[in-house]
N, CA and C atoms as a LAMMPS dump frame, in Angstrom:
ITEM: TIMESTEP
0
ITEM: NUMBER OF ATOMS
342
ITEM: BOX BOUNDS ff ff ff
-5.0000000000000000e+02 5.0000000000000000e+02
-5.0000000000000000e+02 5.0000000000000000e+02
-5.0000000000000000e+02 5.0000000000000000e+02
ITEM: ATOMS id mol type element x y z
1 1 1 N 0.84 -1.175 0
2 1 2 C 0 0 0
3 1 3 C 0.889 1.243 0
4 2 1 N 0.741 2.126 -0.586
5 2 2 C 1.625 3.1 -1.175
6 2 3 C 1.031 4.334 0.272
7 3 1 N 2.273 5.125 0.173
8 3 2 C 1.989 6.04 1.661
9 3 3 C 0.812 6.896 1.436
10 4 1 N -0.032 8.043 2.159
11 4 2 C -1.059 8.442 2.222
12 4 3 C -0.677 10.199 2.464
13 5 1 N -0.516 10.859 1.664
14 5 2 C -0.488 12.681 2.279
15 5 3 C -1.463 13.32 2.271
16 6 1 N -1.617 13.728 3.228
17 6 2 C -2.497 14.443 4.087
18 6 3 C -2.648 16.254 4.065
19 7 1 N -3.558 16.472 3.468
20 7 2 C -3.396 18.116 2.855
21 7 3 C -4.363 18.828 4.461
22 8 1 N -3.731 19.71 5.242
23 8 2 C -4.394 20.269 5.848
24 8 3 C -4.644 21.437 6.173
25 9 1 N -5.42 22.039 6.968
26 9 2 C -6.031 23.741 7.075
27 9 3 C -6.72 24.115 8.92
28 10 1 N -5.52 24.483 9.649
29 10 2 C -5.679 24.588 10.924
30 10 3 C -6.199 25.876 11.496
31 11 1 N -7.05 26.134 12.331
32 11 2 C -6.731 27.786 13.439
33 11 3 C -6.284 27.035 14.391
34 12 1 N -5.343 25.871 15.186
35 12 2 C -5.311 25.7 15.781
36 12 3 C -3.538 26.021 16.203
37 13 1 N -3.422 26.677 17.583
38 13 2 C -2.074 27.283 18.234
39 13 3 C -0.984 26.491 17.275
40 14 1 N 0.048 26.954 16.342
41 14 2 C 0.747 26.381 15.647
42 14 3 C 2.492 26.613 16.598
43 15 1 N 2.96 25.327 17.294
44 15 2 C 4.152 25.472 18.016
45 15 3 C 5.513 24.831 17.571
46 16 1 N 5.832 25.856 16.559
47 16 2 C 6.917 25.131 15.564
48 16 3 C 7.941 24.117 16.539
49 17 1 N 8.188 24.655 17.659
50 17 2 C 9.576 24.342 18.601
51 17 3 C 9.071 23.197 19.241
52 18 1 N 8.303 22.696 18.971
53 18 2 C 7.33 21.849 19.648
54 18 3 C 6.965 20.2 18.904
55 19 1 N 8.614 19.434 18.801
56 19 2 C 8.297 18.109 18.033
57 19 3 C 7.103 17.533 18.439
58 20 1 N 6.659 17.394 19.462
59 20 2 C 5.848 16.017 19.782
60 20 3 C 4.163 16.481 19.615
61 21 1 N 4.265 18.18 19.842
62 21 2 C 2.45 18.609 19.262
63 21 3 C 3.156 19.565 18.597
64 22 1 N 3.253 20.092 17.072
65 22 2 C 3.161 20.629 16.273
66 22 3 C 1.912 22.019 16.661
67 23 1 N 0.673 21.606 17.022
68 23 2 C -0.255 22.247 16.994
69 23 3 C -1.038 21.914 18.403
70 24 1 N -0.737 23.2 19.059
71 24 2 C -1.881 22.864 20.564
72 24 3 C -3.097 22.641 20.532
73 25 1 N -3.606 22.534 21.89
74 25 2 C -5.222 22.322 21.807
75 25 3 C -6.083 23.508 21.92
76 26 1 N -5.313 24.668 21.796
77 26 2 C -6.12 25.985 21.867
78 26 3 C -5.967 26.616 20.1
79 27 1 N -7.165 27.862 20.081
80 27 2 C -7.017 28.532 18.815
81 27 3 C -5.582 29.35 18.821
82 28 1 N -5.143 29.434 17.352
83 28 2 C -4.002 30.508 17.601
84 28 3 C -5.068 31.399 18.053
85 29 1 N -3.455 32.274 19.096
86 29 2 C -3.154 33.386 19.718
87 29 3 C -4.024 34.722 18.55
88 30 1 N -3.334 34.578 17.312
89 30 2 C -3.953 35.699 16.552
90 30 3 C -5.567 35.579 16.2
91 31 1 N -6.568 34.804 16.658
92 31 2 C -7.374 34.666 16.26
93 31 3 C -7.938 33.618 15.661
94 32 1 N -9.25 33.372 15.507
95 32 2 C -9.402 31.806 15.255
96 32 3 C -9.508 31.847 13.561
97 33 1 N -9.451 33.081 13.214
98 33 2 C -9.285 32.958 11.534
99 33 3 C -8.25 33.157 10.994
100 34 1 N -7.059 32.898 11.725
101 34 2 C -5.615 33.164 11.383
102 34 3 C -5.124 31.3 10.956
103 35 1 N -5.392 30.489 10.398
104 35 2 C -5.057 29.742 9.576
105 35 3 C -3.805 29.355 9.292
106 36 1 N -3.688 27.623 9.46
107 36 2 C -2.138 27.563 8.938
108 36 3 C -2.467 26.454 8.262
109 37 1 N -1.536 26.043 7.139
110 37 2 C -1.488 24.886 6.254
111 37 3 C -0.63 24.348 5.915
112 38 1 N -0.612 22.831 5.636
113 38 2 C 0.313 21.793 5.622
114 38 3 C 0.193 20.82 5.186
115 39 1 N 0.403 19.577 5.456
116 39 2 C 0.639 18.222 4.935
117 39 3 C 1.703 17.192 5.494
118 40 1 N 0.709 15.953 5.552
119 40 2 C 1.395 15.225 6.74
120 40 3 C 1.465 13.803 6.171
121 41 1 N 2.428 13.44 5.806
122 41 2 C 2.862 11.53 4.932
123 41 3 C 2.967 10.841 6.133
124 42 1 N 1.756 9.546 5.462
125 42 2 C 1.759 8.869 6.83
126 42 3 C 2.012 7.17 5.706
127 43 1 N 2.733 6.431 6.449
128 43 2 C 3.1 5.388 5.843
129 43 3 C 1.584 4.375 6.706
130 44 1 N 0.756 3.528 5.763
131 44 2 C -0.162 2.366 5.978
132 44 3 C 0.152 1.631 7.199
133 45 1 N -0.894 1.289 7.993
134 45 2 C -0.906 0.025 9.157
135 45 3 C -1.785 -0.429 9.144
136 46 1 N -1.807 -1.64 9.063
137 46 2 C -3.505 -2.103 9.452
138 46 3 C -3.706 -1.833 11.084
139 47 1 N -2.979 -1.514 12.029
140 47 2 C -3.359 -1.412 13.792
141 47 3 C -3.287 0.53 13.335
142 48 1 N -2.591 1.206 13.168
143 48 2 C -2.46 2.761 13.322
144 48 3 C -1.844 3.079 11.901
145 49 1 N -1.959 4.58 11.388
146 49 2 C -1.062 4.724 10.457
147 49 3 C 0.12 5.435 11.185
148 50 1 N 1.12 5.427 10.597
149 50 2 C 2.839 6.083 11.416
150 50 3 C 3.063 7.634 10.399
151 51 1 N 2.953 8.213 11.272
152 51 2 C 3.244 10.2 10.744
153 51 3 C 5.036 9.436 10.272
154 52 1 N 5.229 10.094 8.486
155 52 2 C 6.504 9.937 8.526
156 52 3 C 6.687 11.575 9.057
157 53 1 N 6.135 12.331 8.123
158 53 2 C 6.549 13.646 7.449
159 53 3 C 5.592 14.873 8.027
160 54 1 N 5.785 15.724 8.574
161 54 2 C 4.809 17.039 8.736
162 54 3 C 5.723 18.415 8.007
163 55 1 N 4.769 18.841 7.324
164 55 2 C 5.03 20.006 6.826
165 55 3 C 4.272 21.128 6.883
166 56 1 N 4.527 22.197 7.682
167 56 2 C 3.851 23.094 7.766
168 56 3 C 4.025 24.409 6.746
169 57 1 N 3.23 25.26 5.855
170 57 2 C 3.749 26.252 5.3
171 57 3 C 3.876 27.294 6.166
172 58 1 N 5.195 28.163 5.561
173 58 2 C 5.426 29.319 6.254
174 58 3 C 4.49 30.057 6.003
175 59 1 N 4.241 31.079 7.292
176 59 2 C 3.322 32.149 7.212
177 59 3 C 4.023 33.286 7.008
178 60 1 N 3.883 34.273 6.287
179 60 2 C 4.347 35.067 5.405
180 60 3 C 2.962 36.082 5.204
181 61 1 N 3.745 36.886 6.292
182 61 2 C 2.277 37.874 6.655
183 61 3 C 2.537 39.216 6.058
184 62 1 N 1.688 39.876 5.342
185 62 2 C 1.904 41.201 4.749
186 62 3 C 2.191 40.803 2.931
187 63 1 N 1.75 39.435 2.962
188 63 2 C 2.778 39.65 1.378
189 63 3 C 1.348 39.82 0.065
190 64 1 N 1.73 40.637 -0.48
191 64 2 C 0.427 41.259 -1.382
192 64 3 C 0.218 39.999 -2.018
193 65 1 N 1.221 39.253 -3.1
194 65 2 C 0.844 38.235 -4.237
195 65 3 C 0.348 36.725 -3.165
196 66 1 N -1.121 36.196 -3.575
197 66 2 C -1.765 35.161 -2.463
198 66 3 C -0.869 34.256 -2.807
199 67 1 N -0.212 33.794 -3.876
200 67 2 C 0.327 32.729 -4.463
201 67 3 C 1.914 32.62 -3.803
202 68 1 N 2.522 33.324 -2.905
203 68 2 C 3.764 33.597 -2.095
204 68 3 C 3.089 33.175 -0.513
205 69 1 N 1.94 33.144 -0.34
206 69 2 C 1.294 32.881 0.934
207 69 3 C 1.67 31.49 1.538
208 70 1 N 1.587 30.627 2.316
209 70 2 C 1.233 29.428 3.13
210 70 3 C 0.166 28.976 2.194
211 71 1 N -1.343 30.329 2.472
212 71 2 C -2.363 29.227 1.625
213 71 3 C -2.502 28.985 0.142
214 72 1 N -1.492 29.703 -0.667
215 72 2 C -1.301 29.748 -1.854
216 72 3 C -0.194 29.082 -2.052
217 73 1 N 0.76 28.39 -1.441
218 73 2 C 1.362 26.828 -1.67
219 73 3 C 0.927 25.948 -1.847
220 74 1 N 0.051 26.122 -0.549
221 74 2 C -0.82 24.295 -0.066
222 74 3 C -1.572 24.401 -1.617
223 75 1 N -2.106 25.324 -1.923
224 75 2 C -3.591 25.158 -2.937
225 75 3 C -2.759 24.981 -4.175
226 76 1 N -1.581 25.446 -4.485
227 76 2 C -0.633 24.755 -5.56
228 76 3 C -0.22 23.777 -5.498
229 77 1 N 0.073 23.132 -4.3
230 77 2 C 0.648 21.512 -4.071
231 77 3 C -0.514 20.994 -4.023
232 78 1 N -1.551 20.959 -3.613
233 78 2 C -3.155 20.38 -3.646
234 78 3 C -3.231 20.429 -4.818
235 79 1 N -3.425 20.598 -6.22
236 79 2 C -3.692 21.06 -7.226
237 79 3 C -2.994 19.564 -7.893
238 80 1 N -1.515 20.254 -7.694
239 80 2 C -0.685 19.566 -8.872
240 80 3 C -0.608 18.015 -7.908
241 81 1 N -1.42 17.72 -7.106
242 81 2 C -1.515 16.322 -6.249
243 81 3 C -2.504 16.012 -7.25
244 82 1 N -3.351 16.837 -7.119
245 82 2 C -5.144 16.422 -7.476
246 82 3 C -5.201 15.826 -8.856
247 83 1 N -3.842 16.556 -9.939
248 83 2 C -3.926 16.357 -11.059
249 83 3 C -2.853 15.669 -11.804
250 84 1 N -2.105 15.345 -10.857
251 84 2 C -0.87 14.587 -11.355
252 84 3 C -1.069 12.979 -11.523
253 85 1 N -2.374 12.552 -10.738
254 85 2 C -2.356 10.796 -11.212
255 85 3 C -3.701 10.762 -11.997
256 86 1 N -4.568 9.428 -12.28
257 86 2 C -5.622 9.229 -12.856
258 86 3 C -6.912 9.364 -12.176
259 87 1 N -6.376 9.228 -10.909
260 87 2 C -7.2 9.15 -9.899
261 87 3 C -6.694 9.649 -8.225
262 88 1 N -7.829 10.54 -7.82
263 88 2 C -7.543 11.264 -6.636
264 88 3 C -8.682 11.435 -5.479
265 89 1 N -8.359 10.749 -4.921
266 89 2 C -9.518 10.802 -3.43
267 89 3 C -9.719 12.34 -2.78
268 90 1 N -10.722 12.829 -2.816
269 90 2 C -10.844 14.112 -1.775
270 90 3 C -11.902 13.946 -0.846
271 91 1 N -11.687 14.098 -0.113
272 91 2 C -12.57 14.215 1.19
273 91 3 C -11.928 15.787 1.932
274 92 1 N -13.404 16.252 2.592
275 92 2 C -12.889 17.318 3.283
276 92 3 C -13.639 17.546 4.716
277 93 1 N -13.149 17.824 5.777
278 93 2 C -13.775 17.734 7.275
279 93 3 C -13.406 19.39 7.872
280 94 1 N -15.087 19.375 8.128
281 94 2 C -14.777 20.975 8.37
282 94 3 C -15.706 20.745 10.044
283 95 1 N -14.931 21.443 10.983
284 95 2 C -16.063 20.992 12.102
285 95 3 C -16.286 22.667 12.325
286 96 1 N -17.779 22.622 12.954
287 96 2 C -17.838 23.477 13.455
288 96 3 C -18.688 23.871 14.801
289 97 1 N -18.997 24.625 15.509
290 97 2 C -19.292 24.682 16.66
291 97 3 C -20.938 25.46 16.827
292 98 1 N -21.922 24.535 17.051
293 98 2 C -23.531 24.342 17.027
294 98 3 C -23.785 24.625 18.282
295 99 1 N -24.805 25.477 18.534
296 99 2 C -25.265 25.714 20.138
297 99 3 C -26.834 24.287 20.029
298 100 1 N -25.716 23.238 21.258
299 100 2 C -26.197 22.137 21.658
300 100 3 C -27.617 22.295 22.81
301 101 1 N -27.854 23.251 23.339
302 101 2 C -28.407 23.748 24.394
303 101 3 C -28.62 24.931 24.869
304 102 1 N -28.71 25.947 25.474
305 102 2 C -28.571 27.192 26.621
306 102 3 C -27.919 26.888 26.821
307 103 1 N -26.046 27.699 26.788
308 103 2 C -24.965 27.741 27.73
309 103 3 C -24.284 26.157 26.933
310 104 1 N -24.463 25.741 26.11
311 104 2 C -23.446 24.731 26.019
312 104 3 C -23.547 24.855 23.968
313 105 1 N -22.474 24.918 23.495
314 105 2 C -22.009 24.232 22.337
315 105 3 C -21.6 23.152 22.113
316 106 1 N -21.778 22.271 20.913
317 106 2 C -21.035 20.98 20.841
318 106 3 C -20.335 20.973 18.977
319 107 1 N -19.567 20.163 18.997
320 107 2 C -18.743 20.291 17.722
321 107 3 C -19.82 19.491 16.482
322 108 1 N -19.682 20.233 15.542
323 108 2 C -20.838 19.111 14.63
324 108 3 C -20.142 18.942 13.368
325 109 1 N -19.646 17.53 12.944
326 109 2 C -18.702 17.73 11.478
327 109 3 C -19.514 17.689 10.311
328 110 1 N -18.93 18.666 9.449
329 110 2 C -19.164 18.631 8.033
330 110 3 C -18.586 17.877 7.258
331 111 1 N -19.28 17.191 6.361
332 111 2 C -18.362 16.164 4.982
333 111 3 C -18.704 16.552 3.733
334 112 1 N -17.54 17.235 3.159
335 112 2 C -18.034 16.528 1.196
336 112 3 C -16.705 15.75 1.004
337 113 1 N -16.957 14.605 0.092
338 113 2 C -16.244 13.531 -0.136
339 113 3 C -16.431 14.31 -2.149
340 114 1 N -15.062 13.935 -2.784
341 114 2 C -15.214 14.475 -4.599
342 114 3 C -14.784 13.519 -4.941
């Protein structure tokens, strides 16, 4: 079974210095629409899959052309992924946060599968 990369799109605390969590359990500091993106090669298991590779894009703040951005990498490496074999799996998981009650939210996921 050939390895699996993983295209992703975080607000979540991004801690470069930080091998073992990459990304905390809180929103970044700048806001929860401050966004980071990456991609993560994970080699097949039938018990777990094994993270070889994490790649995060640099954030590169202030830069006018989108295509010099973090999210204008990923969406160029997404692209030339999407279109480089015969066939390409997309799935996409967007969660977001539903008022479950008075005083309580709960997480509710979104799916489109292409």
């Amino acid at each position: 079974m050939a390895d699996v990369r993983v295209f992703f799109a975080t607000n979540r605390n991004h801690q470069p210095g930080n091998s073992r969590q990459i990304f905390g359990k809180t929103f970044n500091p700048d806001g929860v629409a401050a966004l980071r993106f990456g991609h993560a090669d994970f080699r097949p298991d039938p018990k777990k899959p094994v993270l070889q590779k994490l790649h995060v894009y640099p954030d590169i703040l202030d830069e006018p052309d989108v295509r010099k951005t973090g999210g204008g990498m990923f969406m160029n490496d997404l692209r030339q992924a999407m279109s480089a074999g015969p066939r390409c799996d997309t799935l996409a998981l967007s969660t977001a946060l539903t008022s479950a009650s008075p005083g309580r939210s709960k997480r509710q996921p979104c799916w489109l599968r292409a």
